[in-house]
C-alpha positions as CSV (number, residue, x, y, z in Angstrom):
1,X,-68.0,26.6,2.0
2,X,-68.2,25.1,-1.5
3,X,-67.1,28.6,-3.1
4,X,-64.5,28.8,-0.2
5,X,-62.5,25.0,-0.7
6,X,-63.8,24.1,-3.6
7,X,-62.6,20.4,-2.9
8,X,-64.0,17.5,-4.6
9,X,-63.6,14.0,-5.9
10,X,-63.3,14.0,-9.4
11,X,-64.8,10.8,-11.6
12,X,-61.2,10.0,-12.6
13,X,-60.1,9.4,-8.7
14,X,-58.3,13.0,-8.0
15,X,-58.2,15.3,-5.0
16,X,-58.4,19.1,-6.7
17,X,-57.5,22.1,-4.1
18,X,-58.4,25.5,-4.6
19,X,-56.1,26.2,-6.1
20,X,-57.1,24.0,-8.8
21,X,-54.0,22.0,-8.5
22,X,-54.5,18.0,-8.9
23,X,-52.9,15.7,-6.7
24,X,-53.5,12.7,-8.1
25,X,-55.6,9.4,-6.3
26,X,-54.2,6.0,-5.4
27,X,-56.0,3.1,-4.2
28,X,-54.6,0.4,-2.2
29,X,-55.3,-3.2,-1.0
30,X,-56.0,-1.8,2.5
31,X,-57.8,1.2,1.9
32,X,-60.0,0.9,-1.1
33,X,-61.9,3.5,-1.8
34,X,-59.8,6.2,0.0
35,X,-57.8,7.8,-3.5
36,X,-54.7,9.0,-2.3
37,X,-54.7,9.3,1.5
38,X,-54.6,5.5,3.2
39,X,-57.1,5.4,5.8
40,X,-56.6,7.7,8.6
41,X,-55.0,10.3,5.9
42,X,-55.5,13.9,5.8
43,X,-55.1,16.5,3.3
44,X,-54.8,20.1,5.4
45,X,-55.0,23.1,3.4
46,X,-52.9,25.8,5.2
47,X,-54.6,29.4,5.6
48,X,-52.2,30.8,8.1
49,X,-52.7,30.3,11.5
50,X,-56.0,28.4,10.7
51,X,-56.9,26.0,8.9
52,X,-59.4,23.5,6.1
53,X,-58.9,20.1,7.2
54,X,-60.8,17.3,4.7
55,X,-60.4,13.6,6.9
56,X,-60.5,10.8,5.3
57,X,-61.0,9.4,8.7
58,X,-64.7,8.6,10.0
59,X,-65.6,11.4,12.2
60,X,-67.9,11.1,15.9
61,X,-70.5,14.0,15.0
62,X,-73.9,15.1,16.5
63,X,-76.0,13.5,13.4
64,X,-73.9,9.9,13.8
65,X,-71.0,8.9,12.9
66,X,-69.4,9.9,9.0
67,X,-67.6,7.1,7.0
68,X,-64.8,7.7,4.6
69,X,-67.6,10.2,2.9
70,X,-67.9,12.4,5.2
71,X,-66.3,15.8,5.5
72,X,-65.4,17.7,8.9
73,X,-64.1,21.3,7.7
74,X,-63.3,24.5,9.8
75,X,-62.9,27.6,6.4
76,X,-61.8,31.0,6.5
77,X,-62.6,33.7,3.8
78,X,-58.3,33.8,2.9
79,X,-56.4,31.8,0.2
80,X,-54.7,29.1,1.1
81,X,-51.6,28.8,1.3
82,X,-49.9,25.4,1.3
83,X,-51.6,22.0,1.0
84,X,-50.0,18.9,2.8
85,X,-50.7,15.3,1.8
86,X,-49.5,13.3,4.6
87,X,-50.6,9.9,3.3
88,X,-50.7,8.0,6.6
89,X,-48.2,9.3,8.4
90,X,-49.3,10.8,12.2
91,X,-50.3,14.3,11.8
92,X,-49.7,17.1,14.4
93,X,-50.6,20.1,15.1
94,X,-50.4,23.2,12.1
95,X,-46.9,22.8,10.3
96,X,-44.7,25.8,11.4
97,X,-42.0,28.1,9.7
98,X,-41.3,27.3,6.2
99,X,-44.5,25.0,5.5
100,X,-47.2,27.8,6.5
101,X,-45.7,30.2,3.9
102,X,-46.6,31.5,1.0
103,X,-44.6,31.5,-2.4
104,X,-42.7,34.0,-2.2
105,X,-41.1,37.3,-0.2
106,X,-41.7,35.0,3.0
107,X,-38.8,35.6,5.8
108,X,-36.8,33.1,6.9
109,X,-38.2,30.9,8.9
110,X,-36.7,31.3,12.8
111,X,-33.1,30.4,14.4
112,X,-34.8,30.1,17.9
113,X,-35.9,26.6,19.4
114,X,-39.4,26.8,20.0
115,X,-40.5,27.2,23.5
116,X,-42.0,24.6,25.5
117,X,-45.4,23.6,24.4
118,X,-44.9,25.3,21.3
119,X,-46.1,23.7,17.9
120,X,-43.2,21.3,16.5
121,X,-42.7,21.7,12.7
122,X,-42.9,19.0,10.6
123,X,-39.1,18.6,10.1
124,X,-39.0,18.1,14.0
125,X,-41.9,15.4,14.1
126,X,-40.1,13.3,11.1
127,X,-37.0,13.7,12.9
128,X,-38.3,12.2,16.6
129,X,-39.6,9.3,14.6
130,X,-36.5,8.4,12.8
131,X,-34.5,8.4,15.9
132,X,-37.2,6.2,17.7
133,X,-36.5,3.6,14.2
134,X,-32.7,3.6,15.1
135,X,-32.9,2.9,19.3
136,X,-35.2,0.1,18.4
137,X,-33.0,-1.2,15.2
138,X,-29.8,-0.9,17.2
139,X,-31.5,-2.3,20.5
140,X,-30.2,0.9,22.5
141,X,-31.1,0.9,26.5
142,X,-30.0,4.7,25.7
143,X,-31.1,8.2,24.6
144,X,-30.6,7.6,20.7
145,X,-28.2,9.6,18.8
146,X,-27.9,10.9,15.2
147,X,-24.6,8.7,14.7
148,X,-26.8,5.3,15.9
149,X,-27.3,4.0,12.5
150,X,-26.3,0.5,12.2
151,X,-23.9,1.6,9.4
152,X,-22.2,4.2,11.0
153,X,-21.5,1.9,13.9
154,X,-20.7,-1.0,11.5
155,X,-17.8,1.0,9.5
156,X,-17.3,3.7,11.8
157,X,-15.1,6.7,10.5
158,X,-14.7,5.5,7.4
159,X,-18.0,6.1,6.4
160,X,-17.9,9.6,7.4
161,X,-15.4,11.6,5.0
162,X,-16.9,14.6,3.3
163,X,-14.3,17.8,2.3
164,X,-17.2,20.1,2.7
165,X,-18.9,18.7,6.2
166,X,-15.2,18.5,7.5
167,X,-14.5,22.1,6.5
168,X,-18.3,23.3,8.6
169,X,-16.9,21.2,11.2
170,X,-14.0,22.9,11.7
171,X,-16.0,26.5,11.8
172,X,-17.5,25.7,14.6
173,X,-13.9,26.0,16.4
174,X,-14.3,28.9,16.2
175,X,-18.1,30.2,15.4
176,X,-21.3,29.8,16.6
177,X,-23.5,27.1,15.1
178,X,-25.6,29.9,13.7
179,X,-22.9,31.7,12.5
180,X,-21.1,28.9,10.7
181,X,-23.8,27.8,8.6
182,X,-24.9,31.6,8.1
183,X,-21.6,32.0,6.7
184,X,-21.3,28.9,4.8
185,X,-24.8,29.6,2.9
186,X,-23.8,33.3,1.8
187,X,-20.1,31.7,0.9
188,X,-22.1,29.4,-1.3
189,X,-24.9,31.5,-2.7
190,X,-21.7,34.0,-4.0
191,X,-19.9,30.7,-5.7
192,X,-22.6,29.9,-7.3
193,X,-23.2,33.2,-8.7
194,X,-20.0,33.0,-11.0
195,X,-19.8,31.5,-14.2
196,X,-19.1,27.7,-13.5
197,X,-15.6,27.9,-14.9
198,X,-14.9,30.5,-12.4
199,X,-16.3,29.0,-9.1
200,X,-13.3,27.9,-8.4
201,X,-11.5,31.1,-7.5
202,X,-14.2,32.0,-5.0
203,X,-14.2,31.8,-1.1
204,X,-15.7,28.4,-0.4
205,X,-13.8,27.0,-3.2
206,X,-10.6,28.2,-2.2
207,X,-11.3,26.7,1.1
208,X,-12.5,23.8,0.3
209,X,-11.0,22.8,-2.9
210,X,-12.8,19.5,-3.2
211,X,-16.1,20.8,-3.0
212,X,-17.7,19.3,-6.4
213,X,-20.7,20.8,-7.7
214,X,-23.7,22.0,-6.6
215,X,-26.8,23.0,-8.6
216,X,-28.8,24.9,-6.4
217,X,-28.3,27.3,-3.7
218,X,-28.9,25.6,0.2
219,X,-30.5,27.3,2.7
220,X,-28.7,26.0,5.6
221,X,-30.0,28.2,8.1
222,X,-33.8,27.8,7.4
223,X,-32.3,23.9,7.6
224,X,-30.9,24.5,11.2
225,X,-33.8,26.4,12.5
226,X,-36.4,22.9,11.4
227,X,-33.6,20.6,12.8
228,X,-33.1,23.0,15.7
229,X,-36.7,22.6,16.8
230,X,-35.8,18.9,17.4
231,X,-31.8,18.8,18.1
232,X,-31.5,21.9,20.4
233,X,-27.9,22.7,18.4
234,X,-28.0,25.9,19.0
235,X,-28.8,26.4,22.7
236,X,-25.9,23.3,23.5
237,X,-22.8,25.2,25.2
238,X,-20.4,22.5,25.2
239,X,-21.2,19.8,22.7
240,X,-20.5,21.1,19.0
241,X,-22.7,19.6,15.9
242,X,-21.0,16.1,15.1
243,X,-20.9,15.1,11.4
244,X,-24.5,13.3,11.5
245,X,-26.2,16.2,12.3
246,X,-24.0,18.8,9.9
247,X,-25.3,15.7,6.8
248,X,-28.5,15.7,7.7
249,X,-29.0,19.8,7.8
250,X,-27.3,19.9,4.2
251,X,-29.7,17.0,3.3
252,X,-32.7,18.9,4.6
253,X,-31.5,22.3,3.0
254,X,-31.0,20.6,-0.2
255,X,-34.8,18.7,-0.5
256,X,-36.1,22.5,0.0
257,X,-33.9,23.1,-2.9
258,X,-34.6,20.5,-4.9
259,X,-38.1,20.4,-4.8
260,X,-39.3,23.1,-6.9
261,X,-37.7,21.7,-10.1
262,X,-37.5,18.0,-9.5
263,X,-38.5,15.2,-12.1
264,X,-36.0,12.3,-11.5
265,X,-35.3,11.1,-8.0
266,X,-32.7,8.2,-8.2
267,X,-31.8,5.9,-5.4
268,X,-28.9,3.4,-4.7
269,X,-30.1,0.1,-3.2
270,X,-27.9,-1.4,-0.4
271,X,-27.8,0.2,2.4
272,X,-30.5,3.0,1.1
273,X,-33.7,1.5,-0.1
274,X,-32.8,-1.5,2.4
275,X,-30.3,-3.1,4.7
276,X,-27.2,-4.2,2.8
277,X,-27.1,-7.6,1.2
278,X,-31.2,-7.9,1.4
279,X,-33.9,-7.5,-0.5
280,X,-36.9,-5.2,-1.2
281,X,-39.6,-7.0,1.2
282,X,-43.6,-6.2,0.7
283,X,-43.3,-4.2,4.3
284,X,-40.5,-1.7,3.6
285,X,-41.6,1.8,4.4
286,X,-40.0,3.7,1.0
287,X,-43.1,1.0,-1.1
288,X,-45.4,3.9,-0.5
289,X,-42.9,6.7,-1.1
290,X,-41.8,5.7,-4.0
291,X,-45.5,5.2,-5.5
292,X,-46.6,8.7,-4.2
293,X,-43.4,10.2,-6.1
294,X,-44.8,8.6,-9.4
295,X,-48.1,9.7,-8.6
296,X,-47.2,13.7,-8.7
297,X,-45.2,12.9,-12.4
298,X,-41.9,12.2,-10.5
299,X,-39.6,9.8,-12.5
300,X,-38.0,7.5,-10.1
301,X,-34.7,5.4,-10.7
302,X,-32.9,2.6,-9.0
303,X,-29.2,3.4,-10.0
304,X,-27.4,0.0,-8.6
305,X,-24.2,-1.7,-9.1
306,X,-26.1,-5.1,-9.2
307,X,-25.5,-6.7,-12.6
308,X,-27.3,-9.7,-14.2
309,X,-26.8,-9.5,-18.3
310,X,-30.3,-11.4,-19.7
311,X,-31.5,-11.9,-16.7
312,X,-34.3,-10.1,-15.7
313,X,-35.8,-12.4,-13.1
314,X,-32.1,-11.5,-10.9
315,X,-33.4,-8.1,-10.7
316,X,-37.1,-8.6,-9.4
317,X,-35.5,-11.1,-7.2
318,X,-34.2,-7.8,-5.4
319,X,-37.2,-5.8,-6.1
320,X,-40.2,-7.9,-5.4
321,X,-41.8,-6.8,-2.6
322,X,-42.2,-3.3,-4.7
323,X,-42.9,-4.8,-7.8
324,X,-45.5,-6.9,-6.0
325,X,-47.4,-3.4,-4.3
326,X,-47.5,-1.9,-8.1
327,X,-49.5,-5.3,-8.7
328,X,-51.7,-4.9,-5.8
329,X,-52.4,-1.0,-6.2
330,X,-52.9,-2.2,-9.9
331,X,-51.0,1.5,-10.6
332,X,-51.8,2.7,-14.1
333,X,-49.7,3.1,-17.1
334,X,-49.1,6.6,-16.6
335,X,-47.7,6.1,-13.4
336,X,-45.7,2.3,-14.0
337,X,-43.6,4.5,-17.0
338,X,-42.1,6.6,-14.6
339,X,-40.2,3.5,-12.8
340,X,-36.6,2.3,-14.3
341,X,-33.9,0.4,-13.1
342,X,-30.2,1.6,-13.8
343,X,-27.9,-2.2,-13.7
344,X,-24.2,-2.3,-13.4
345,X,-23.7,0.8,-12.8
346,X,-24.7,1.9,-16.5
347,X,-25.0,-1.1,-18.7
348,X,-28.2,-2.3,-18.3
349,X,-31.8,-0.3,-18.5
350,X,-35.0,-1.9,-16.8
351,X,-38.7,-1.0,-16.9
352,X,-41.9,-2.5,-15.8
353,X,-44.2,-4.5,-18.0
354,X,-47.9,-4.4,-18.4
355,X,-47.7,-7.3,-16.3
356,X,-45.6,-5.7,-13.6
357,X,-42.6,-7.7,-14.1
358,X,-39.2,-6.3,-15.4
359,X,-38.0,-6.6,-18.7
360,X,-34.6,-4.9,-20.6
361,X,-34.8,-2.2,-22.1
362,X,-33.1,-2.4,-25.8
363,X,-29.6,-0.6,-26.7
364,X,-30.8,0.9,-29.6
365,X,-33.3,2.6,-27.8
366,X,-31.6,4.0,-25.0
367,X,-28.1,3.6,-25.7
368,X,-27.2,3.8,-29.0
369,X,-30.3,6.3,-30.3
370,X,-28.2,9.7,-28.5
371,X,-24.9,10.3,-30.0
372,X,-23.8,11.4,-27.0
373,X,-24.7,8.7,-25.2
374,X,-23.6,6.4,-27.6
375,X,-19.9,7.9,-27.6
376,X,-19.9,7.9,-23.4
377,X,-20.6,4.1,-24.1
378,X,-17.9,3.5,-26.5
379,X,-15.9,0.5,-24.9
380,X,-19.3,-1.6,-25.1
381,X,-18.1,-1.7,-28.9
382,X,-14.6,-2.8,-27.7
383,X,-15.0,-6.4,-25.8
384,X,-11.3,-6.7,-25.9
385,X,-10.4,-3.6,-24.2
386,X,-12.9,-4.4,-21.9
387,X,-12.0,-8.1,-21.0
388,X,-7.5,-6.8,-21.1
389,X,-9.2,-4.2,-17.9
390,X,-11.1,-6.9,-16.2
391,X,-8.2,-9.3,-16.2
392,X,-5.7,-6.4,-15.0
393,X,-8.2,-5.6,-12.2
394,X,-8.9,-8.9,-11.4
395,X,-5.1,-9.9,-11.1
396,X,-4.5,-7.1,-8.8
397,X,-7.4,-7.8,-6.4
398,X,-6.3,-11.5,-6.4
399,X,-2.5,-10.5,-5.7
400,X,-3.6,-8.0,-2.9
401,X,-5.9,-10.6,-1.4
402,X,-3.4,-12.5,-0.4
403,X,-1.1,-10.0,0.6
404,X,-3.5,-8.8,3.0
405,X,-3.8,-12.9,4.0
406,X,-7.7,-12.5,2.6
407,X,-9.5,-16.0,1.4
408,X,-11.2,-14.8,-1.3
409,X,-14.0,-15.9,-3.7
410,X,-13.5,-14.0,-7.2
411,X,-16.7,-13.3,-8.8
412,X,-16.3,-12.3,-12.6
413,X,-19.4,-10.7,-15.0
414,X,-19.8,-9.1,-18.2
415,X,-18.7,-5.8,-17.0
416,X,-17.2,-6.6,-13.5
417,X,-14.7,-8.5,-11.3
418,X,-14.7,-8.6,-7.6
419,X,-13.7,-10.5,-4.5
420,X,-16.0,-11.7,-1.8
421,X,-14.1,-12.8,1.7
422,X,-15.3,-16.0,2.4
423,X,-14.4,-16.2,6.3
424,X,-15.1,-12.4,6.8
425,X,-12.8,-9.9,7.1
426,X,-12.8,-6.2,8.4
427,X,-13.8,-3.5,7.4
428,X,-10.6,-1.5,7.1
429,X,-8.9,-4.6,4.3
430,X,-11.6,-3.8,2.0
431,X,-10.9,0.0,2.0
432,X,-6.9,-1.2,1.8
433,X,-8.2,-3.4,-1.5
434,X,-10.5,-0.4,-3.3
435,X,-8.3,2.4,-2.8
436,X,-5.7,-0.1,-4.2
437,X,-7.5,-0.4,-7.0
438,X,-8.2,2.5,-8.0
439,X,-4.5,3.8,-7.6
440,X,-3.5,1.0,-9.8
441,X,-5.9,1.4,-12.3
442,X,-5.5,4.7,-12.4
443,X,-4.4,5.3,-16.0
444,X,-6.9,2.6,-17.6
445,X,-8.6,4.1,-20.5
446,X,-12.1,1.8,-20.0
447,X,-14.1,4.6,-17.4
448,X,-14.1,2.0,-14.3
449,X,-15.7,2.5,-10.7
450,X,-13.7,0.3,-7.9
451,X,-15.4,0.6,-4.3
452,X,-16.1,-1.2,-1.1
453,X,-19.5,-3.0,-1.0
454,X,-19.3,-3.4,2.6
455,X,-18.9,-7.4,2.1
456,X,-16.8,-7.2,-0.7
457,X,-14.9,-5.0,-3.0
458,X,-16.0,-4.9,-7.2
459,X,-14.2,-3.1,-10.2
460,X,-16.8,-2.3,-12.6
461,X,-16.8,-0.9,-16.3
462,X,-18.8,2.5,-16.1
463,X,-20.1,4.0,-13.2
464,X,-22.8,5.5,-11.9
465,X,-22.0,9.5,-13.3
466,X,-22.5,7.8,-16.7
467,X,-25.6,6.0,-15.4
468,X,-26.9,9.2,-14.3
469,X,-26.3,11.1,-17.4
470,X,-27.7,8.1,-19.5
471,X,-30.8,8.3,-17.3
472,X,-30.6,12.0,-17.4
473,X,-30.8,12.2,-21.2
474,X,-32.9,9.4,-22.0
475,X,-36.2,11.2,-19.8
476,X,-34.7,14.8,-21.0
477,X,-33.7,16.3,-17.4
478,X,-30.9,18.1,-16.5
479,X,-29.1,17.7,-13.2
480,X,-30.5,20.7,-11.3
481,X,-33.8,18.6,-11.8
482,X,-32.5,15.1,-10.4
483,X,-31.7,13.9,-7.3
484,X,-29.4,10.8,-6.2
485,X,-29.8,9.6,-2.7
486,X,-27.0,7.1,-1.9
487,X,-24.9,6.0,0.9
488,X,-21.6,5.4,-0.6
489,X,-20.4,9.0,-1.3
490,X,-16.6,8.1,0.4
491,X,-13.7,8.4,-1.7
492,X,-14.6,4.9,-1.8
493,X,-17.9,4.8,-3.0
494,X,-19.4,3.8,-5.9
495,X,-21.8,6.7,-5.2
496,X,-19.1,9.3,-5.3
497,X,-18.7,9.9,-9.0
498,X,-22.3,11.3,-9.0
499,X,-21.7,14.6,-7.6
500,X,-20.7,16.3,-10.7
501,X,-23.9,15.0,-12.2
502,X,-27.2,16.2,-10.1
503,X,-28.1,16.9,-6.7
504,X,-27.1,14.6,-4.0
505,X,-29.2,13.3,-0.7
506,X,-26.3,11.3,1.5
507,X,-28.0,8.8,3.8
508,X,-26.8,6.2,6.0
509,X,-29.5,3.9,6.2
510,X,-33.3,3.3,4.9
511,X,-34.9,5.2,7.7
512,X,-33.2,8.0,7.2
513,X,-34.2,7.9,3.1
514,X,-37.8,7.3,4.1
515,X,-37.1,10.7,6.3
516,X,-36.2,12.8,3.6
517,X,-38.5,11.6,0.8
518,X,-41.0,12.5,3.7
519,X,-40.0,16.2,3.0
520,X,-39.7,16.2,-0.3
521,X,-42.9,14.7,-1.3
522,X,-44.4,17.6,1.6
523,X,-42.7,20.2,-0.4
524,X,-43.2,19.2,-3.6
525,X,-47.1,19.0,-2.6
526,X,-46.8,22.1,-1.4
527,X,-44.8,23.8,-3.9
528,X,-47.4,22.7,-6.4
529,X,-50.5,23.9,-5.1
530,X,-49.0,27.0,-4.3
């Protein structure tokens, strides 16, 4: 069996597979001694229809009972083929479809809903638990839907405006679900086979004009046949995919394609890593994410619109609960590099100390060291062009305030201006008073992002394309290798502008990130020991 898994614990805390792949071992406060499965945490090594499970879990046997030591193991003679690092989250039966394949030449994985009884892949297991999150966060006394999340309900339509879900919905007029995303896939596979100059004479991009860029094919119907096992969209007869479901295929279709090549995964805050207006709290679900990420040499970024110039302690403020686990786990050098923070868009660069605080990152190191980057940053040499916008914006908000008979509070920073309603408003004045904006400052030459932050509405100087690209070129990625996953990608988002700059994950609340970093960090797992 030694010969057959060759699995050990190495003296530096590391789980190697047969492969000979490391995954690298994390310790925690409530599981000491465990390395990088919490107790209860199992790492399966796939060999087909069977397979080599190692618990971490103490084990009933004939001889007594095994602590965290002990090893239960069922070995065939074959290869494995995929590994799975589940952390603590429940494990089922053997993954299905795409998860039990090998690297390459596999088919794709099935269309069909599974029958009853049969084994539900991962996908569908994430799925059921994410919808159980949402009826108990929105108090539901019904079935839950895909649309439930407190969001969507909050802003309604307006949060859901996408050219290229919009244009799927519409296929399905007059195709079956299958057959829209079939054709939607193959559309976008041959756009993405042209020189980038000349996408946009092709198919899709003569349909939908507004596409933006992509950086990696999707494979939308592998995507539909793991959501299928769960959603049943293709065996429904009168009820069409809505545009929660359509998202959250092209999200899952896009971690697959991510995940082979990703270094930099970059979040928004509000609304994504937590509920809007709080904080990062010591239970919050994406804490253990985020550290597993680092752990397998993924960088990982907090790209946030939240701005306090020389003021470092503002920033933990939001992040303590995370910074506090990094403490606790006492996570090494190595792995505490690999976290940044992306301020005000683009103007302010974070990392964490030795002493797992925050401190700024200096200009000349990260902004002024690139020529590029230095010339993208050029009105941070130019106070008075900054300070002429920043009036200008801040006039117009004012005006339009009370036009739309808004009390307002104005809030003025370094590089930002923006109104807060004091007695509340709705939702639909503060899309009046960003698209406003933006028409109006339209021609400014200072690079500006105006967008509704749900409570308020902010002009800033930069945005978060050149926060992206900053990031981008400061760790030496490319955007095919970085991911954003936001929930402001509306025309009035301040997520919007980073489309043209890496991949995209569009979420609409932190469950539903916790979901998809769930897959990624299973593929990328995977991917790696394979």
């Amino acid at each position: 069996m030694a010969s057959a898994i060759q699995t050990m614990r190495s003296a530096t805390g590391s789980l190697k597979g047969a492969a000979g792949v490391a995954v690298p071992a994390r310790r925690s406060a409530a599981s000491p001694g465990c390395g990088l499965l919490p107790r209860g945490g199992v790492v399966r090594l796939s060999r087909g229809a069977r397979a080599v499970v190692i618990s971490a879990q103490p084990e009933e046997s004939a001889g007594g009972r095994n602590g965290i030591d002990g090893v239960v193991a069922s070995t065939s003679a074959e290869q494995p083929q995929a590994v799975e690092a589940t952390g603590a989250e429940p494990m089922g039966a053997e993954a299905t479809g795409a998860e039990a394949k090998g690297a390459g030449g596999a088919k794709e994985a099935s269309l069909a809903t599974p029958e009853p009884g049969a084994t539900p892949a991962r996908t569908a297991m994430y799925m059921r638990d994410l919808i159980s999150r949402q009826v108990k966060a929105n108090q539901l006394s019904r079935a839950g839907s895909l649309s439930d999340s407190t969001v969507l309900r909050r802003k309604g339509r307006l949060k859901e405006q996408d050219p290229f879900i919009e244009f799927v919905l519409d296929l399905f007029k007059t195709h079956e679900t299958e057959e829209a995303l079939d054709k939607t896939e193959k559309w976008l596979n041959e756009s993405m086979a042209l020189p980038v100059n000349k996408r946009k004479f092709s198919n899709l991009y003569r349909q939908v004009p507004k596409l933006g860029y992509y950086f990696h094919p999707l494979p939308l119907r592998r995507a539909l046949g793991e959501y299928d096992e769960f959603c049943a969209l293709t065996k429904r007869r009168y009820v069409r995919p809505n545009f929660a479901e359509v998202r959250h295929i092209i999200n899952i279709a896009q971690v697959h394609a991510s995940a082979r090549d990703v270094k930099l995964v970059t979040f928004d805050a509000d609304g994504t890593l937590y509920a809007d207006g709080k904080h990062f709290e010591e239970d919050n679900k994406m804490i253990d994410k985020i550290i597993q990420l680092m752990e397998i040499g993924i960088h990982v970024a907090i790209v946030t619109a939240a701005g306090y110039p020389g003021d470092a302690k503002r920033f933990e403020g939001r992040l303590q609960g995370l910074l506090d686990a990094f403490k606790v786990q006492q996570v090494s050098e190595e792995v505490r590099k690999r976290f940044h923070v992306m301020g005000g868009e683009c103007n302010y660069l974070l990392e964490v100390s030795e002493n797992y605080t925050l401190e700024f990152v200096a200009h000349a190191e990260w902004r002024e060291a690139d020529p590029e980057i230095r010339d993208m940053y050029w009105f941070a040499h130019d106070r008075a062009k900054v300070d002429a916008f920043l009036d200008r914006a801040q006039k117009f908000l004012t005006d339009y305030s009370e036009h739309l008979m808004l009390d307002v509070d104005v809030m003025r920073k370094e590089y930002a201006v923006g109104v807060l309603p004091r007695n509340g408003t709705v939702y639909e004045n503060l899309e009046e008073l960003s698209i406003g904006a933006m028409i109006e400052l339209s021609d400014a030459e200072v690079p500006y992002c105006a967008f509704n932050g749900g409570n308020d509405v902010f002009v800033d100087v930069g945005n978060k394309n050149i926060g992206l690209h900053t990031m981008m070129r400061y760790l030496g990625f490319e955007g095919s290798q970085t991911l954003h996953v936001g929930d402001r990608f509306t025309s009035t988002g301040n997520d919007a502008r980073v489309r043209d700059a890496c991949s995209i994950l569009w979420v609409a609340s932190p469950d539903e990130t916790t979901f998809f970093m769930r897959l990624l960090y299973r593929d990328v797992v995977n991917m790696r020991v394979l």
